[in-house]
C-alpha positions, 0 to 999 in steps of 0.5 A: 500500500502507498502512502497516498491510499494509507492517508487516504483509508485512513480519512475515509473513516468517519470518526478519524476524520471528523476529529482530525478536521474539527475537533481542533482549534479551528479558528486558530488554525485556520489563522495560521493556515493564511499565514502559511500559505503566503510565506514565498519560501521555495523550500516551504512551497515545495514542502507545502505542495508535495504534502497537499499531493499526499492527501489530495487529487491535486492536478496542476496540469489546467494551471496556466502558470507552471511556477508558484510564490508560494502555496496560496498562490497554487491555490488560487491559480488561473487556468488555461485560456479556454478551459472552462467554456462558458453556455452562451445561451441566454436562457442558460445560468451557469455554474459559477464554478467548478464542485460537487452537487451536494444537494438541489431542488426546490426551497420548500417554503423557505426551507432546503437542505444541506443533506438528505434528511438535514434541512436548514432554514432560508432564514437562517442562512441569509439573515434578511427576510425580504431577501427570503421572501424572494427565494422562499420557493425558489430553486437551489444548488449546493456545489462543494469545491474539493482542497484540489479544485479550481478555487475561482467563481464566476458571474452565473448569467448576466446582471446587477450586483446589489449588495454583499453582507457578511456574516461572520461564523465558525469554520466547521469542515463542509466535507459530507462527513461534518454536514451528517453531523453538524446541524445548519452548518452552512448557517453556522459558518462564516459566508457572504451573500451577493445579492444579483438582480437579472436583466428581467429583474429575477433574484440570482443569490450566490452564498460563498460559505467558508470552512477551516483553512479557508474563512477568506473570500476575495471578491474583486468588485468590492477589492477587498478580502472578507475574513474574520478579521474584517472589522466595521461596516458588513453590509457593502451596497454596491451597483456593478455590472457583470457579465455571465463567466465574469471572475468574482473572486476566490476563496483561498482553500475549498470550501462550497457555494449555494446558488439560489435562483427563481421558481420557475427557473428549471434544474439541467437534467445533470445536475444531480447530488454527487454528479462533478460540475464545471465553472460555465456548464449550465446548472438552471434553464429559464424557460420563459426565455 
């Protein structure tokens, strides 16, 4: 047996994994962790990145760089020009990255779910009622970003950013492990709610969550990074246009991002729990368009 299927095995037990990944100082580590990672040491980055390869899938064959400064510059690399196409379509919203279908559907009188089995409230998560209102029977999509994914996201479609609150949280882990057993952990853990208005004035939410090693967001049209350090004003109104395939922003490890669109928008026959999506594949099809 290598190493890698050892470490491997050895994650894959559920009780092992949850105490090594949240029964530990998770603020405190996560801290550390964006310390570290910016450290621009060849010898820590290649220590950092031969390690991170041990317990993951790492694939660095898309980056378009091949060199890095350090090991938050790997995690947030850009791709290759040209691969993650964007679905034109005007009746077509995107994913605004790549991940996992961790649940979807359609917001049961302001209640969804993080799992089967597990639901959370709209509530709970968004933290504004009018904005509740708006997707209290709407449709959802879960997309959970593995440690080794491309860690940037993407305007969905075409429209208005309105506003950007943060709400300040935990950094529980966000693997299926921790959502089996932490109840509402996607309302426990520090996120961001980026309000979008489309063209035809629909309400087109993303909800960026942060987990441990990674309670940092960078959004680019605010120029500024959303962490547990961010002190003052939460709320950041803002009026910017963006363009379906626009990069957003980052988070700064993997983590998971909910996408809340219209009832009467309609979920891509793929789209479906445990299927792996790409940043620009159709995720909802609008069909009044």
């Amino acid at each position: 047996m290598t190493v890698k299927s050892l470490i491997a095995s050895l994650t894959e037990q559920e009780d092992l994994n949850f105490l090594l990944t949240n029964r530990v100082p998770r603020a405190a580590l996560t801290r550390f962790m964006g310390w570290f990672s910016k450290i621009e040491n060849p010898l820590v980055r290649d220590f950092s990145i031969g390690l991170w390869r041990l317990f993951s899938d790492l694939d660095l064959s898309e980056a378009k760089e091949t060199h890095f400064r350090s090991l938050h510059a790997c995690f947030v690399r850009e791709l290759k020009p040209g691969l993650r196409p964007v679905d034109l379509g005007p009746h077509v919203v995107v994913s605004p990255s790549d991940g996992i279908v961790g649940a979807c559907g359609t917001v049961r009188d302001g209640e969804l779910y993080q799992i089967k089995g597990a639901p959370y409230a709209l509530a709970d998560l968004l933290g504004d009622p009018a904005l509740v209102e708006q997707h209290r029977n709407g449709r959802y999509v879960t997309l959970r970003l593995t440690s080794s994914m491309y860690h940037r996201f993407h305007s969905p479609h075409d429209g208005r950013i309105e506003q950007v609150t943060l709400i300040h949280g935990d950094t529980w882990n966000v693997n299926p492990i921790a959502l089996k057993r932490i109840e509402r952990l996607f309302c426990k853990n520090e996120r961001a709610v980026i309000r979008t208005r489309l063209a035809g004035g629909e309400a087109l939410t993303l909800v960026p969550v942060a987990a441990i090693l990674v309670a940092s967001i960078r959004l680019h049209f605010l120029d500024r990074v959303l962490n547990a350090q961010t002190t003052g004003p939460t709320v950041f109104p803002c009026d910017v246009e963006v363009k379906k395939g626009d990069e957003l922003g980052w988070f700064e490890h993997g983590s998971t991002i909910i996408v809340l669109a219209p009832g009467h928008f309609e979920l891509c026959d793929h789209v479906q729990e445990g299927h792996r999506i790409r940043a620009g594949e159709p995720l909802f099809r609008n069909p009044l368009v």
